[in-house]
C-alpha positions as CSV (number, residue, x, y, z in Angstrom):
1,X,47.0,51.6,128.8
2,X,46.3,48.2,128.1
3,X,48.5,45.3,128.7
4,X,50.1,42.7,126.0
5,X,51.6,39.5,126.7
6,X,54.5,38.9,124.0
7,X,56.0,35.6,123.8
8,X,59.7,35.5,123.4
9,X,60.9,31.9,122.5
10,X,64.0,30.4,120.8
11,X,64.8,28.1,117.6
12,X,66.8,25.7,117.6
13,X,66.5,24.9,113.8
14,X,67.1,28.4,113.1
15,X,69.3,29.8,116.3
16,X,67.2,33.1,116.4
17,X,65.5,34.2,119.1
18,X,61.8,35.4,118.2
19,X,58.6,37.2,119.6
20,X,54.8,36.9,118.8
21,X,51.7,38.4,119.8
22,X,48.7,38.3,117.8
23,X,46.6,40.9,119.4
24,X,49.0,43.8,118.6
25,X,50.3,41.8,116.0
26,X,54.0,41.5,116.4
27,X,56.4,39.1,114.6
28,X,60.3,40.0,115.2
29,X,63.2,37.8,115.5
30,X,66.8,38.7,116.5
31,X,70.0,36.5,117.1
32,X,70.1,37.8,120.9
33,X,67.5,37.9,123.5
34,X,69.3,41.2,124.4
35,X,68.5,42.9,121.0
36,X,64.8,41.1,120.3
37,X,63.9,43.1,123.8
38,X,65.2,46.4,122.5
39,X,63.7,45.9,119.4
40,X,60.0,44.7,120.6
41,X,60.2,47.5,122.9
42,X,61.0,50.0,120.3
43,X,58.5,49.0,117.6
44,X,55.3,48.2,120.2
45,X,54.1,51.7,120.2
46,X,54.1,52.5,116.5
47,X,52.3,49.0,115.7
48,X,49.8,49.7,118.2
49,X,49.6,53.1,116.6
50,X,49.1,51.9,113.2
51,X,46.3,49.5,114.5
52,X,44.6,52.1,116.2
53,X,45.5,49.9,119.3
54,X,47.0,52.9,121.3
């Protein structure tokens, strides 16, 4: 299984937290660091399924 490095950062202008990663690709935002995690963690394996990434 390959590794991916997702970025979780915070903005200020919009008071969301949000993740990236290009490689898988993966765009999510969430008001809570808490619930971004859950989320990113829930939805990795289905977007690496759909890009054949898996």
């Amino acid at each position: 299984m390959s590794e991916y490095m997702i970025e979780f950062k915070w903005d200020d202008e919009s008071d969301v937290w949000y993740a990236i990663n290009d490689d898988i690709p993966i765009a999510m935002e969430a008001g809570s660091l808490d619930v971004l995690m859950e989320r990113v963690k829930q939805a990795i394996p289905e977007i690496l399924e759909l890009n054949g990434k898996n």
